[in-house]
N, C-alpha and C positions, 0 to 999 in steps of 0.2 A: 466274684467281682471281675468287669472288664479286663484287660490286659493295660487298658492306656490309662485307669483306675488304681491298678495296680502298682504300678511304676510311681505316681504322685505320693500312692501310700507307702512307700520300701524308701522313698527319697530322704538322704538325712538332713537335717538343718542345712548344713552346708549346699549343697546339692539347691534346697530351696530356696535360700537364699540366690543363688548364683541363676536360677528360674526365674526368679522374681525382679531380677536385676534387668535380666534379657528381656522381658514382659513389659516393664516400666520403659524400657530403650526401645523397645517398638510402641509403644502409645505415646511415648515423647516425638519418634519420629514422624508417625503419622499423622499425628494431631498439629504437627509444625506444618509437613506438606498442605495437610484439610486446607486449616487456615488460610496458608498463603493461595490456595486454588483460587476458594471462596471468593476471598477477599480481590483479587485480581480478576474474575468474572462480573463482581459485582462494580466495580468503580469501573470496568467497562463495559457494564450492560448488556450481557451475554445471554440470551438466551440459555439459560444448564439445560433444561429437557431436553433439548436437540445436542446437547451435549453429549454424545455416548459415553466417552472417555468419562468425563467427569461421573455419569451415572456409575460406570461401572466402579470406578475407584473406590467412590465414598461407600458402595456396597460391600466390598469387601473392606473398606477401613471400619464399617458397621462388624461383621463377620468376625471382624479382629477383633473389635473392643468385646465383643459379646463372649468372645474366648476369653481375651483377660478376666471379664469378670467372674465366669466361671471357675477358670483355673486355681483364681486365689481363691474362690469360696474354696474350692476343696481343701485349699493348704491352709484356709484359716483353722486358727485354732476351734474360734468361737464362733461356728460359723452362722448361728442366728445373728449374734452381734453383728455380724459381716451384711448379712443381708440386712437387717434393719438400718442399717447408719449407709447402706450402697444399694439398696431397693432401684431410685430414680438411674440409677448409673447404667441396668441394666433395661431400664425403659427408654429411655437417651440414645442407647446405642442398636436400637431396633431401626432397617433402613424402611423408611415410611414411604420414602420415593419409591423405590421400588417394587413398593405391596402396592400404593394404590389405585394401578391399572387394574390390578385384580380384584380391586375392592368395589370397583364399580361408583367408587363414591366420587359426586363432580363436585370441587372445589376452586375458587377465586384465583386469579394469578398471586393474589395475596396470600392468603393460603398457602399456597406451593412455596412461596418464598420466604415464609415461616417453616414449614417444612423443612426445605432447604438447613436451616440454621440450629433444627436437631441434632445433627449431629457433630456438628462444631462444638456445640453449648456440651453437650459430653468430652470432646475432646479438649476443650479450654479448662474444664474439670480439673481429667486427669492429670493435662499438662500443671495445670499449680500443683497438684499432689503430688506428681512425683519434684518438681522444681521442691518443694517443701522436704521432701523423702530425703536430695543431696543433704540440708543442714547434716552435723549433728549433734547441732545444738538446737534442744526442743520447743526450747522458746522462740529462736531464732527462725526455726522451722516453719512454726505458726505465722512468724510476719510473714516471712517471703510466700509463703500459701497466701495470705489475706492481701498482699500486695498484687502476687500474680491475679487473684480474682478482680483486685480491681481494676487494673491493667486490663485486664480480657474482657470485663464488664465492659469500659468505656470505649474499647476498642470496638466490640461488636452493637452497642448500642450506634455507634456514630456510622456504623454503617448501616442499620436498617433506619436511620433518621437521613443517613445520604439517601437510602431508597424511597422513602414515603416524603423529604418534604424537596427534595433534587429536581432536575427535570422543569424547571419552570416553576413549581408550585410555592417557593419560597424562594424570592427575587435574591434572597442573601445566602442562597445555598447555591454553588456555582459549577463547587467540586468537591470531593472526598474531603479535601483537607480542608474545608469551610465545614465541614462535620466536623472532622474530628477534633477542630480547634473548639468549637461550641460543646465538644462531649470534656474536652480536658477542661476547660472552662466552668463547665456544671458542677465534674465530679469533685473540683477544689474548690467548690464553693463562692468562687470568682463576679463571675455573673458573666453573660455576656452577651456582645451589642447583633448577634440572630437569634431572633424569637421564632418559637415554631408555630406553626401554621394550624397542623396538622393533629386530632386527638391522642396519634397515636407517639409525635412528636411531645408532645406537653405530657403526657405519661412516664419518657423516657427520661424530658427533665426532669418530672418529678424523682424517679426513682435513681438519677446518676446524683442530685442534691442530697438524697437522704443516702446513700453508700458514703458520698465524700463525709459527711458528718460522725456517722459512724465509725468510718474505718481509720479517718485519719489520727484522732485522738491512739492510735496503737502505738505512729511512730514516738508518740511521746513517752508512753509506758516501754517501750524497747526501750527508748535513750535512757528513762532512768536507773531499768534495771542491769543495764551495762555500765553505767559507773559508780552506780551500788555496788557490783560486783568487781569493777577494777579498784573501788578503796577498799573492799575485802580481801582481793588481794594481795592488794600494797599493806595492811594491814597485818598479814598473818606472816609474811615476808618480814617485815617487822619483827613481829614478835620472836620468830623463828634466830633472827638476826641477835 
């Protein structure tokens, strides 16, 4: 076996634990920087390609996550389980920008700009996972992961709907935050007074209506089982008394 195989396999719980902590704080960290790059190129209309800095970064933020998912496959216990339930994690975090000058394959500024959002959409992941990892409380866990998701869903949706329907092409899209008011809008079910234009636009209503539908019915099942659980409690406090 390796020598850097080696070392994973000698490592005791403790040890892997305290790996896995450090792991989780660097894809939290990175996945915060991505974002806000991203996000701040795109509400100013940056050309990324000509971007160096930015090429390089997200390659090695790729580089990173592909470690992550690595590393914990080896510490997983079960590690088919691992790869089948984190397969897409380690396709997500593949830098596509940076293969596909070699790939020889021409693609749409559209395209690229999709591209671009691969490896965000991995790092919005992680970032709820591990934000769910802090609980620990298991159920509590699970919201704040399903909440993160929807937060990042609507976050990254209202920007690729600032990109497709901005610019002139929807006279009620003017700025970033004329997005993302129409994406928080959608995701709770609201309605609201910018309609999109655009296919790609009316896709991403559809799909921020049917999450808000879904997801929001959680915070209800949380509330009850927290004070389900504070009269049990008070209950056995009682009895106890």
């Amino acid at each position: 076996m390796p020598p850097r195989l080696q070392l994973f396999a000698i490592m005791s719980p403790a040890h892997k634990k305290i790996f896995l902590n450090l792991l989780h704080t660097m894809v939290l960290v990175l996945s915060v920087i991505l974002i806000i790059y991203i996000s701040v190129d795109s509400i100013r209309d940056r050309d990324f390609l000509q971007n160096h800095h930015y090429m390089v970064f997200q390659f090695w933020v790729c580089v990173a996550f592909i470690f992550d998912f690595f590393a914990e496959l080896w510490m997983a216990d079960r590690k088919w389980d691992y790869v089948r339930h984190r397969w897409y994690f380690l396709l997500l975090s593949i830098p596509y920008l940076n293969l596909l000058p070699f790939t020889g394959w021409l693609v749409t500024n559209e395209e690229l700009y999709f591209f671009r959002f691969i490896p965000l959409a991995r790092g919005g992941m992680a970032l709820s996972i591990v934000i769910g990892y802090i609980s620990k409380n298991r159920f509590l866990g699970m919201l704040v992961t399903y909440v993160s998701i929807l937060v990042l869903v609507t976050y990254f949706a209202a920007l690729v709907f600032y990109q497709k329907e901005g610019g002139g092409v929807n006279s009620a899209v003017t700025n970033y935050w004329d997005a993302f008011w129409w994406g928080c809008s959608q995701v709770t079910t609201l309605g609201c007074d910018i309609y999109p234009v655009t296919p790609v636009g009316k896709i991403l209503c559809c799909v921020l209506s049917a999450m808000g539908i879904v997801m929001f019915p959680l915070f209800t099942v949380y509330a009850t089982d927290a004070i389900q659980r504070y009269y049990n409690r008070n209950k056995q406090a009682k009895n106890k008394a």
